[in-house]
N, CA, C and O atoms as CSV, one atom per row, in Angstrom:
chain,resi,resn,atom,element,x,y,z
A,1,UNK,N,N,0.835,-1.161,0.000
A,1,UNK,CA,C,0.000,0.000,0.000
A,1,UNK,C,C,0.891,1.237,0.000
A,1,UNK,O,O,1.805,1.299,0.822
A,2,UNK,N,N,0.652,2.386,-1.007
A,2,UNK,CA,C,1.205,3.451,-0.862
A,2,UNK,C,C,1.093,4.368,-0.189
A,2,UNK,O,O,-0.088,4.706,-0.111
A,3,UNK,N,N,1.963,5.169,0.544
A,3,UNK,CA,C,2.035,6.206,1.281
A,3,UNK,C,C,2.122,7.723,0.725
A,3,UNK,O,O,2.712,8.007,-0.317
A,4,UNK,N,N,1.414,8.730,1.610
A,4,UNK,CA,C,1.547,9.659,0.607
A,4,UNK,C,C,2.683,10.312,1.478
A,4,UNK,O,O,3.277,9.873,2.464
A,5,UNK,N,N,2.793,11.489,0.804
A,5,UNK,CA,C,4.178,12.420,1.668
A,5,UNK,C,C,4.202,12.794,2.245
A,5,UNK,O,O,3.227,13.523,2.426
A,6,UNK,N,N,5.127,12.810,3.126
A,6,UNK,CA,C,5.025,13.356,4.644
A,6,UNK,C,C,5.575,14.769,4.655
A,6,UNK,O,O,6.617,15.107,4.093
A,7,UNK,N,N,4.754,15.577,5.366
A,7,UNK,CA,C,4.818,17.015,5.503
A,7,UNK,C,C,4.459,17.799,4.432
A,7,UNK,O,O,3.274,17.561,4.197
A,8,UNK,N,N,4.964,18.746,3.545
A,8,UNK,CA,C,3.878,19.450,2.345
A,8,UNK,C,C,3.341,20.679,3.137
A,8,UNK,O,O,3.739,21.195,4.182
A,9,UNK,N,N,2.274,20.991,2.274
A,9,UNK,CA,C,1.963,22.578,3.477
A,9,UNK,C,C,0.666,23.160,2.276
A,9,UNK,O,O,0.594,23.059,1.051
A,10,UNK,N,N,-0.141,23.714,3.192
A,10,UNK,CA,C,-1.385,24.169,2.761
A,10,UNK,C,C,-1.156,25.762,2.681
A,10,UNK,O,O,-0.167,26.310,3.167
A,11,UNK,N,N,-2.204,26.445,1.999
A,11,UNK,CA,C,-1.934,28.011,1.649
A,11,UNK,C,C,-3.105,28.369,2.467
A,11,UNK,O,O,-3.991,27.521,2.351
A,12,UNK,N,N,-3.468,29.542,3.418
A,12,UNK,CA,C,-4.329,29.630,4.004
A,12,UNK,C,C,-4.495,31.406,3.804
A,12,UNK,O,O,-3.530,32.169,3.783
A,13,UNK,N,N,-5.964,31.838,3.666
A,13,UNK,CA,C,-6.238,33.576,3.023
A,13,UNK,C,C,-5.875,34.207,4.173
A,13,UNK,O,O,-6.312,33.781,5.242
A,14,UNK,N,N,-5.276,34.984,4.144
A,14,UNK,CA,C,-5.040,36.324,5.489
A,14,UNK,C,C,-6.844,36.529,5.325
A,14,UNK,O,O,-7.806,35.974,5.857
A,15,UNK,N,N,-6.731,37.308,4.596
A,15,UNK,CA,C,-8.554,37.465,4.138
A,15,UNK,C,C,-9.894,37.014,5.043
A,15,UNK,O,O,-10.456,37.567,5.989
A,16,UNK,N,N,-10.174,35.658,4.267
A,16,UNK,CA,C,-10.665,34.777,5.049
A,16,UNK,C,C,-10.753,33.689,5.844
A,16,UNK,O,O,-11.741,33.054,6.213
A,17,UNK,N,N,-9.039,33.483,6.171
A,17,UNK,CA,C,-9.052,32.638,6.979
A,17,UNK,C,C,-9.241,31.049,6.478
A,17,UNK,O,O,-9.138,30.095,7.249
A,18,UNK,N,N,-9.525,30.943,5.107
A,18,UNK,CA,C,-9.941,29.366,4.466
A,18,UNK,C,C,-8.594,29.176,4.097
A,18,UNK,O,O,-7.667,29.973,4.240
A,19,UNK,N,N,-8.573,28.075,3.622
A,19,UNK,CA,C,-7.537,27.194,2.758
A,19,UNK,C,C,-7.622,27.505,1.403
A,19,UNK,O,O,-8.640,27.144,0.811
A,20,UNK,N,N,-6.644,28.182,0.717
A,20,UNK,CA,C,-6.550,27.670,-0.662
A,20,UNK,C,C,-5.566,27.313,-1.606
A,20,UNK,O,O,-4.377,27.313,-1.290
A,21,UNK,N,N,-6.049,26.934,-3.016
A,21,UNK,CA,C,-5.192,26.085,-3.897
A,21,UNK,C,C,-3.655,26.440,-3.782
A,21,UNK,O,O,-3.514,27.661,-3.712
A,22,UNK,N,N,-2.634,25.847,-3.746
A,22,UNK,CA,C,-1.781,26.415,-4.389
A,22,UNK,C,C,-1.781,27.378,-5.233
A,22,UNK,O,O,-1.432,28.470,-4.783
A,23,UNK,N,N,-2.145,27.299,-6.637
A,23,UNK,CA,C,-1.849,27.910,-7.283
A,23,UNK,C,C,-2.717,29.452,-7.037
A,23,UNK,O,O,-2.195,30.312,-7.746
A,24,UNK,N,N,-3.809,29.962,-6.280
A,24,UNK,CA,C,-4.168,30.321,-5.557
A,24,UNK,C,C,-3.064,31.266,-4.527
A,24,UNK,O,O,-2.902,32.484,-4.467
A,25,UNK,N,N,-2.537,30.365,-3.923
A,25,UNK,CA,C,-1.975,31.259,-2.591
A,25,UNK,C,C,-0.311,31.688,-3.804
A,25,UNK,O,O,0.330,32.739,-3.810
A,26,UNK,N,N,-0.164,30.903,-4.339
A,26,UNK,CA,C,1.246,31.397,-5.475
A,26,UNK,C,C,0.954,32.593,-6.253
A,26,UNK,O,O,1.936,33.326,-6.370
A,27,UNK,N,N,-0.263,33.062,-6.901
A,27,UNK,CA,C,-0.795,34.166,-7.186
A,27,UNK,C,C,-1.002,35.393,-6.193
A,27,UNK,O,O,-1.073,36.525,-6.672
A,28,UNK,N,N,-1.102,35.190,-4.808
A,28,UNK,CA,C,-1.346,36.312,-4.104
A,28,UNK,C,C,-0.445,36.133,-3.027
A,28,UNK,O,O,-1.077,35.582,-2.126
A,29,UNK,N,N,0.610,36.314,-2.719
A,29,UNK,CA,C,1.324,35.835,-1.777
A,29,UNK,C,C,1.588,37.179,-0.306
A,29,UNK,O,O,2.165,37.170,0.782
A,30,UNK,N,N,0.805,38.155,-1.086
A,30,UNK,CA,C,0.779,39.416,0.101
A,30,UNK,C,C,-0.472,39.080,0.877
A,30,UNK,O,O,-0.638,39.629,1.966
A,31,UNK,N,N,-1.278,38.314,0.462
A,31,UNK,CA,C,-2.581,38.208,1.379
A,31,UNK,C,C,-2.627,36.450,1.765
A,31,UNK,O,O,-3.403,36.017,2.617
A,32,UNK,N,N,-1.859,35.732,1.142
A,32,UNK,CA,C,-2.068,34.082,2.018
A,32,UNK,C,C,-0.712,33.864,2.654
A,32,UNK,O,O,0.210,34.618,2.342
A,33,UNK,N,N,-0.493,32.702,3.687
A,33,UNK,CA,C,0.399,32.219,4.388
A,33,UNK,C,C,0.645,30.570,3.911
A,33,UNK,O,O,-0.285,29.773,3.786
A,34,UNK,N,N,1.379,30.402,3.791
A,34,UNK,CA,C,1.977,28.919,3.594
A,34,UNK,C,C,2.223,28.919,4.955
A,34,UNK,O,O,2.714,29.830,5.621
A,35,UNK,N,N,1.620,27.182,5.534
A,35,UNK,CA,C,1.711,26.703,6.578
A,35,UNK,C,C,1.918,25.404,6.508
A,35,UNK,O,O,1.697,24.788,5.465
A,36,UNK,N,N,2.335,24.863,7.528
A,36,UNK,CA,C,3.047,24.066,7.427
A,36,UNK,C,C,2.130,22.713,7.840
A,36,UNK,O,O,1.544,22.675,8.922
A,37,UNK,N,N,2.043,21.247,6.550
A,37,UNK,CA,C,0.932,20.670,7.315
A,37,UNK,C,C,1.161,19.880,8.517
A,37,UNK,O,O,2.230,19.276,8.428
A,38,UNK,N,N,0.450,19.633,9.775
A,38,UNK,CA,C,0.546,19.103,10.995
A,38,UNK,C,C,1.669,19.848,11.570
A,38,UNK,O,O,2.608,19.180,12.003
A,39,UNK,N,N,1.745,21.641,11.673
A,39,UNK,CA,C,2.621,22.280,12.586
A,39,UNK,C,C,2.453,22.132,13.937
A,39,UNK,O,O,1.665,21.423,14.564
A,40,UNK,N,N,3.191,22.799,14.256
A,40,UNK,CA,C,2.794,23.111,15.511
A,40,UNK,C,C,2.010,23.509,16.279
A,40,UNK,O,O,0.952,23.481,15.651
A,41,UNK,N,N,1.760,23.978,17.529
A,41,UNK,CA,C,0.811,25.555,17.997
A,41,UNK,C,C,1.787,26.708,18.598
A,41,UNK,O,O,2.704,26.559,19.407
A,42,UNK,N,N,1.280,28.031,17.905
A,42,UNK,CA,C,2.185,28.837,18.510
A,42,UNK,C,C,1.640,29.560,19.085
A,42,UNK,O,O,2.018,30.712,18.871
A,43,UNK,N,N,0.090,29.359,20.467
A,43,UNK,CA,C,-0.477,30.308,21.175
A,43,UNK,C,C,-0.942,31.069,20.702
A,43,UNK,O,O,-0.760,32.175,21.210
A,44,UNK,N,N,-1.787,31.002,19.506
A,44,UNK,CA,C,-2.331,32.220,19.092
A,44,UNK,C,C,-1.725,33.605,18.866
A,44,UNK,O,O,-2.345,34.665,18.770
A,45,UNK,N,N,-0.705,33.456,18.813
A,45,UNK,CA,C,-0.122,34.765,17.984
A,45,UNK,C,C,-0.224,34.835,16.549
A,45,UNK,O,O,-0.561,33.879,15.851
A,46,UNK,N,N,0.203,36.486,15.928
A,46,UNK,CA,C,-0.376,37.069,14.763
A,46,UNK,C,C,1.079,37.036,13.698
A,46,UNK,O,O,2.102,37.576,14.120
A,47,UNK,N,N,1.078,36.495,12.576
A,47,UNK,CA,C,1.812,36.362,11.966
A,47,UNK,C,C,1.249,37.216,10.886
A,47,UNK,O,O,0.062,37.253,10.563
A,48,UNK,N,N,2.425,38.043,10.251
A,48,UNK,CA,C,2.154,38.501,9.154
A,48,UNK,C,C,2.266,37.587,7.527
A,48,UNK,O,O,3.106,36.730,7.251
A,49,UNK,N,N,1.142,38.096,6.632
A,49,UNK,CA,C,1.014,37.271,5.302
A,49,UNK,C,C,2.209,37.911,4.195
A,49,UNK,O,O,2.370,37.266,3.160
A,50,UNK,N,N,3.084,39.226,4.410
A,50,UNK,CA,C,3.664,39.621,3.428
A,50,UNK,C,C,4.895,38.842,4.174
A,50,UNK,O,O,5.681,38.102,3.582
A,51,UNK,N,N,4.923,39.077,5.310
A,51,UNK,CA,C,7.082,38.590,5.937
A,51,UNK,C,C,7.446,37.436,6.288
A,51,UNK,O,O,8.567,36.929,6.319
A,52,UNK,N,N,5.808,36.785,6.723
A,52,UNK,CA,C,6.116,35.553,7.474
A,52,UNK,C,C,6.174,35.580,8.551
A,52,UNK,O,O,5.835,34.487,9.003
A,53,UNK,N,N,6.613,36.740,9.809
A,53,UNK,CA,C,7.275,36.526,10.603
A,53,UNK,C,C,6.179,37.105,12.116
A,53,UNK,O,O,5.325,37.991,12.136
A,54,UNK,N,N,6.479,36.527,12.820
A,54,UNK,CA,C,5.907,37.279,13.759
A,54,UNK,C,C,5.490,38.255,14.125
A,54,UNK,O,O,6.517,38.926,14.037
A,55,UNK,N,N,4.146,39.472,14.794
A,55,UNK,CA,C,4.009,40.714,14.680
A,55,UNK,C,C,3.130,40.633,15.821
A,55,UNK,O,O,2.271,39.777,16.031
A,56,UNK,N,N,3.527,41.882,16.718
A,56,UNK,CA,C,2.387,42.122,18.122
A,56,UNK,C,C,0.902,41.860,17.528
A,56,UNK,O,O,0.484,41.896,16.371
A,57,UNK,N,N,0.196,41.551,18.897
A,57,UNK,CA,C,-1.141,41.517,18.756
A,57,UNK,C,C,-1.430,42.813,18.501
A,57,UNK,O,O,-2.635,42.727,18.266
A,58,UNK,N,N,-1.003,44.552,18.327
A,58,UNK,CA,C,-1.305,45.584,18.186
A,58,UNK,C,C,-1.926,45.286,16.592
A,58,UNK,O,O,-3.020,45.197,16.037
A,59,UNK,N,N,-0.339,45.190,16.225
A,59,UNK,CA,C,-0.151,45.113,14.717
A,59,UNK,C,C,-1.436,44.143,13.779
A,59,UNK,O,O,-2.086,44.534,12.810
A,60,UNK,N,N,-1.483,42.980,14.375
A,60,UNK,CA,C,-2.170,42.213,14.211
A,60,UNK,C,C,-3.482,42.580,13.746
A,60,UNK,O,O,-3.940,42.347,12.627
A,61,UNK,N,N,-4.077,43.207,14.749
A,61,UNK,CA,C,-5.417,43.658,15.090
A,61,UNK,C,C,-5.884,44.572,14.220
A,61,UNK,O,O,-7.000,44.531,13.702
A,62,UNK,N,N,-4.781,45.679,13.984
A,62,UNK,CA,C,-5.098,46.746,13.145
A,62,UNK,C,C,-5.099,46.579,11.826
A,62,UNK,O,O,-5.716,47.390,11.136
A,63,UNK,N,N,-4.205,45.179,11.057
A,63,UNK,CA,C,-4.042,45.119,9.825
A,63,UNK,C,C,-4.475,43.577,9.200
A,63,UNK,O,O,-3.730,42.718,8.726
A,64,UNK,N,N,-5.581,43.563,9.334
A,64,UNK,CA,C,-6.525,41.857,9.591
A,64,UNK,C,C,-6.346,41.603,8.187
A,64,UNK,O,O,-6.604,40.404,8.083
A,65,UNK,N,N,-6.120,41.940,7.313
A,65,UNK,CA,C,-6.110,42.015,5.960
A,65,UNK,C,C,-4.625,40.985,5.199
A,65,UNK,O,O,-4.566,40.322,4.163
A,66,UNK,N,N,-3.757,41.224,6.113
A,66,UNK,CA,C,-2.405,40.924,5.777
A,66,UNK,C,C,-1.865,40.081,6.899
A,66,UNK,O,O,-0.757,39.548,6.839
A,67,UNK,N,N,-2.793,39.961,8.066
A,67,UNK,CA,C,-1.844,39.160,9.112
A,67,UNK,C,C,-2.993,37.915,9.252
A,67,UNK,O,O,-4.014,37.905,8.564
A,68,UNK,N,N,-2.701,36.987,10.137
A,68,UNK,CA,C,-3.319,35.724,10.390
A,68,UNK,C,C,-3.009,35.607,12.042
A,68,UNK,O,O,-1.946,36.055,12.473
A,69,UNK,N,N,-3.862,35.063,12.825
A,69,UNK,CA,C,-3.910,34.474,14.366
A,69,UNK,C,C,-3.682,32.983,13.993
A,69,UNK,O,O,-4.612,32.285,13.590
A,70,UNK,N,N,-2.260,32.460,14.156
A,70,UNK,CA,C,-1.902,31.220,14.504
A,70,UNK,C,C,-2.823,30.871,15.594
A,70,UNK,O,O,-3.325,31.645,16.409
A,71,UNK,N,N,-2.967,29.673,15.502
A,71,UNK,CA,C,-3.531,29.121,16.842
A,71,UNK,C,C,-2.796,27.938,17.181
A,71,UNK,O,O,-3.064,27.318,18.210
């Protein structure tokens, strides 16, 4: 029986918060996040969709458009 691959990673909308296609999140890459599949949890902090990188809950809050709440 075949196995499929382990790890890979889903594109998820700053936007709305859904999942989408690859080719999808490769087209807009200022508004989705590549995540990682079966990550971690990082407490609900706010990651930004343009840097990747971590950003206060200030930041977060004010710019819902471009950031995401890890959970």
């Amino acid at each position: 029986m075949a196995k499929g691959k382990a790890g890979g990673s889903n594109f998820r909308s700053a936007i709305t918060g859904r999942f989408v296609t690859a080719k999808q999140g490769k087209a807009s890459p200022r508004t989705t996040v590549r995540e990682a599949k079966d990550g971690g949890s990082t407490g609900g902090t706010f990651r930004s969709a343009i840097s990747g990188r971590f950003v206060t809950t200030k930041y977060g809050k004010t710019h819902p458009r471009t950031t995401i709440k890890d959970s």
